[in-house]
DRENDO-1510 file (C-alpha; in Angstrom, 1 decimal, always signed):
<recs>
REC; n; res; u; v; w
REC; 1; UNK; -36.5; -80.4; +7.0 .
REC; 2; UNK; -35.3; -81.4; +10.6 .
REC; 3; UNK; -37.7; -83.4; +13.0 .
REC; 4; UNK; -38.1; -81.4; +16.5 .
REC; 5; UNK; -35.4; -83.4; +18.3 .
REC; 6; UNK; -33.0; -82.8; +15.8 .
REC; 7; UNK; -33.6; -78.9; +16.0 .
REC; 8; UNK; -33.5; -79.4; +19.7 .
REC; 9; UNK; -29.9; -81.3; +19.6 .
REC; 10; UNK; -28.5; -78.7; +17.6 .
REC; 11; UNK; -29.8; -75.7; +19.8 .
REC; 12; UNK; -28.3; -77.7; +22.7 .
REC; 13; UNK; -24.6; -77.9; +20.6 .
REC; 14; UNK; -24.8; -74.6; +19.8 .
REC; 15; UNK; -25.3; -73.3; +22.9 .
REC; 16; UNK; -22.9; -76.1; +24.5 .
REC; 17; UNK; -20.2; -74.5; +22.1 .
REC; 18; UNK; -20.8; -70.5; +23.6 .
REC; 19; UNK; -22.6; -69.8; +21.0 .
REC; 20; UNK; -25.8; -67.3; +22.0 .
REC; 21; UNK; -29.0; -68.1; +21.0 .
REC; 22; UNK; -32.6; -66.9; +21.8 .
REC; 23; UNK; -34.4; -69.9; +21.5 .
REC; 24; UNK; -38.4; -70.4; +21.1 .
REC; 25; UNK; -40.5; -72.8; +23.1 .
REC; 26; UNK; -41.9; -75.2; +20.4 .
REC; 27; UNK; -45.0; -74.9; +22.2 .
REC; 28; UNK; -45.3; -71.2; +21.8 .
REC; 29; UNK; -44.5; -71.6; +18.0 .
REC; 30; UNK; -46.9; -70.3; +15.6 .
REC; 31; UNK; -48.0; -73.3; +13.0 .
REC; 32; UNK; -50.2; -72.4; +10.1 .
REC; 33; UNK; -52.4; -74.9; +8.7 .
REC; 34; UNK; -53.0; -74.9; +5.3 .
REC; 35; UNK; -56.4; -77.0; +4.5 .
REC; 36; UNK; -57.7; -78.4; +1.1 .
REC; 37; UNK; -61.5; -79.8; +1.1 .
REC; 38; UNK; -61.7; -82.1; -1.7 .
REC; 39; UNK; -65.6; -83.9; -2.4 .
REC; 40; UNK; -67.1; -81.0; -2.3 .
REC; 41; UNK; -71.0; -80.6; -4.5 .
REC; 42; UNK; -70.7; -77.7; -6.0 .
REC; 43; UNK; -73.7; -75.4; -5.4 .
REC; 44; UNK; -75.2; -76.7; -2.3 .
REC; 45; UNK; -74.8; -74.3; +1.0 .
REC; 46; UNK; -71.3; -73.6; +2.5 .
REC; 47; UNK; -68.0; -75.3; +3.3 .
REC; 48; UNK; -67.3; -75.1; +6.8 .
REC; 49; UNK; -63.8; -75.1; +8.7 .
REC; 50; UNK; -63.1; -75.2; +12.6 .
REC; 51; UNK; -60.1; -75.3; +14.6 .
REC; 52; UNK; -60.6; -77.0; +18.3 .
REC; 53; UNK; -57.6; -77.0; +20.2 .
REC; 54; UNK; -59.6; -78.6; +23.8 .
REC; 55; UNK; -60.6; -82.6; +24.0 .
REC; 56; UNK; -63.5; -80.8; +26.5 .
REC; 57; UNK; -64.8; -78.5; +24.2 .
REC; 58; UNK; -64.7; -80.5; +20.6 .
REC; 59; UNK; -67.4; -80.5; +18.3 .
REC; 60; UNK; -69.2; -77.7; +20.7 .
REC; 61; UNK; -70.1; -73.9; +19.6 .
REC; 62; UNK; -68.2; -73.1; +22.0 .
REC; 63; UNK; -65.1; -75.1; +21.6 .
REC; 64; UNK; -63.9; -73.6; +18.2 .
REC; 65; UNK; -61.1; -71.9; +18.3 .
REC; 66; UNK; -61.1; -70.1; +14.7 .
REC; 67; UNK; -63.9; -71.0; +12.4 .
REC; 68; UNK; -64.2; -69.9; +8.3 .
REC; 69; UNK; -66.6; -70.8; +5.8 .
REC; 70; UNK; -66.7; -70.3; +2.0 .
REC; 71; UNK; -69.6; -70.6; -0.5 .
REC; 72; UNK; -69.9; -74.7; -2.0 .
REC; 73; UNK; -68.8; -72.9; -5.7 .
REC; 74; UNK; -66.5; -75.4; -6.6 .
REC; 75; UNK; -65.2; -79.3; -6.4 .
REC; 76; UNK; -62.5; -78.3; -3.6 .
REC; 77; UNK; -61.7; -75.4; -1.1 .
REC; 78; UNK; -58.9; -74.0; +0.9 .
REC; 79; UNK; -58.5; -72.2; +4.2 .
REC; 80; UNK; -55.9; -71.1; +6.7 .
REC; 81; UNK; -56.0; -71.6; +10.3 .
REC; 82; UNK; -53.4; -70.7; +13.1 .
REC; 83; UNK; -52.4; -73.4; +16.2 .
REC; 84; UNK; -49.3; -73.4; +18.3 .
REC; 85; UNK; -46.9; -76.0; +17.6 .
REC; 86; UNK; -46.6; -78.8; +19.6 .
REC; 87; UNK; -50.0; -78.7; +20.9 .
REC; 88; UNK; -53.2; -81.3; +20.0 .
REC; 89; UNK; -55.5; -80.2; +17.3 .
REC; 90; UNK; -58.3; -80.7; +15.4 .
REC; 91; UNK; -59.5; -79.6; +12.2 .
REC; 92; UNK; -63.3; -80.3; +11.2 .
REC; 93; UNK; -64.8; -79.5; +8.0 .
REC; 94; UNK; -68.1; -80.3; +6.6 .
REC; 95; UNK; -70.8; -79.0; +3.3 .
REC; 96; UNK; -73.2; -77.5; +5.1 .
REC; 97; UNK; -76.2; -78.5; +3.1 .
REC; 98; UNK; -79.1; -76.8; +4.9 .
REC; 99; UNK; -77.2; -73.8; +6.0 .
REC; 100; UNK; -78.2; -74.3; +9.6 .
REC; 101; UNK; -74.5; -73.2; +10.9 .
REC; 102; UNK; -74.3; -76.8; +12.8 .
REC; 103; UNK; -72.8; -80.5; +11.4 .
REC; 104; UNK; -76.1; -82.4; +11.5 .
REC; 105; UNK; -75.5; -85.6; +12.9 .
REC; 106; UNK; -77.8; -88.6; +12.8 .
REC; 107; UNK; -79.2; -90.9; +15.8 .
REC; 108; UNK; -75.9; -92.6; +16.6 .
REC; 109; UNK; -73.7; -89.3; +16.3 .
REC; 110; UNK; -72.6; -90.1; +12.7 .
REC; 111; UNK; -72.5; -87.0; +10.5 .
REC; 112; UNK; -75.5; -86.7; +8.0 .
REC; 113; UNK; -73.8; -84.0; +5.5 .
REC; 114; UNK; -70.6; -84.4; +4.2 .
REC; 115; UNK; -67.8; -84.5; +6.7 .
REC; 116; UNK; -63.9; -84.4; +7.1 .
REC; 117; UNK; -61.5; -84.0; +10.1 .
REC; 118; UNK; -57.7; -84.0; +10.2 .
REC; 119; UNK; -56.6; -87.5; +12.0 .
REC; 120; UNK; -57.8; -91.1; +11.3 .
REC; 121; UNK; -61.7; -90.8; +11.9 .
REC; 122; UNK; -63.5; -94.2; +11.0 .
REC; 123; UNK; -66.3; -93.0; +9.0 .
REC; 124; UNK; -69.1; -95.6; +10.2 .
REC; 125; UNK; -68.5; -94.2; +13.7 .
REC; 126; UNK; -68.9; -90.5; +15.4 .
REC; 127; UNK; -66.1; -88.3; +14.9 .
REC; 128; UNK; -63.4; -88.5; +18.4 .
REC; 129; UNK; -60.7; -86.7; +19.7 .
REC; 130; UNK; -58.2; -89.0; +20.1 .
REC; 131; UNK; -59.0; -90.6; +16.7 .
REC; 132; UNK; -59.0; -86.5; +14.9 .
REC; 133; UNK; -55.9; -84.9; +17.1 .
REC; 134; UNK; -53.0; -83.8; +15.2 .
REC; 135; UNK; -50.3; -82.0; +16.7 .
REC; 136; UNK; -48.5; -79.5; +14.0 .
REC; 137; UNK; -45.2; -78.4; +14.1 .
REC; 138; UNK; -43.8; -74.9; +13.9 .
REC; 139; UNK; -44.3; -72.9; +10.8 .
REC; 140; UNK; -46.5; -74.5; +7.7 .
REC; 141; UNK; -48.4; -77.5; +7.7 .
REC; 142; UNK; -50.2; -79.1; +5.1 .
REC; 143; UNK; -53.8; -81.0; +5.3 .
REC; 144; UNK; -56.3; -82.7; +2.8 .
REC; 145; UNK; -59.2; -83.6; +3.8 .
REC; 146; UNK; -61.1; -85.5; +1.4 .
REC; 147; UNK; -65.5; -84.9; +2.7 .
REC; 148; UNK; -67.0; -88.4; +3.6 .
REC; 149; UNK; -70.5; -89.1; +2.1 .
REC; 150; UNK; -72.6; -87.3; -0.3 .
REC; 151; UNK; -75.0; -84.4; -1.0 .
REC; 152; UNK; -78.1; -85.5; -1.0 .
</recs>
């Protein structure tokens, strides 16, 4: 698989060469991203994906870009979401234990159910953007996300 600058280089020799090309912005590029949620409690409420593709938006309502859920059946789960490659991301997932819809967060902003998000979130302190933000490339792209904390 070629890295972005290497697809670009060749483009550019190809086209150097006479050869004719129609070429896609990478940024207009369609980038599916395939999610496993592993930790899951079987049995208790729903497993919740979002997509937020705006640092001003995240973690809002409002801010979600394409959302799914699944019943909490089994240990793990999988969904599909759609980006544009080459552009920040953020995937959040969480068990929704009380079916309220929302990530219930405690006092300092620290999720109360279990919780996952694409990126390097510390897991002692509130979920960020520029600690979550992935940027996918063109075509597939694979995630796991592993939930942090417990059913209770």
């Amino acid at each position: 698989m070629m890295t972005a600058p290497a697809t670009v280089a060749m483009m550019v020799v190809a086209l150097q060469a006479g050869c004719q090309s129609t070429a896609v912005r990478l940024d207009d590029a369609p980038a599916t991203l395939h999610i496993t949620v592993l930790g899951i409690t079987p049995g208790r409420g729903a497993v919740r994906c979002a997509l937020y593709a705006d640092r001003a938006t995240f973690l809002t309502r409002g801010g979600i870009t394409e959302g799914l859920s699944v019943p909490a059946t089994a240990d793990r789960a999988e969904f599909e979401l759609h980006a544009h490659a080459g552009q920040a991301v953020v995937v959040s997932v969480f068990q929704d234990l009380d079916s309220n819809e929302e990530l219930n967060r405690g006092a300092f902003g620290i999720p109360s159910e279990p919780w996952g998000f694409s990126g390097k979130p510390a897991p002692l302190l509130p979920p960020s953007w520029s600690a979550c933000a992935m940027v996918p490339v063109a075509g597939d792209n694979r995630l796991e996300i592993h939930l942090i904390g417990k059913a209770r």
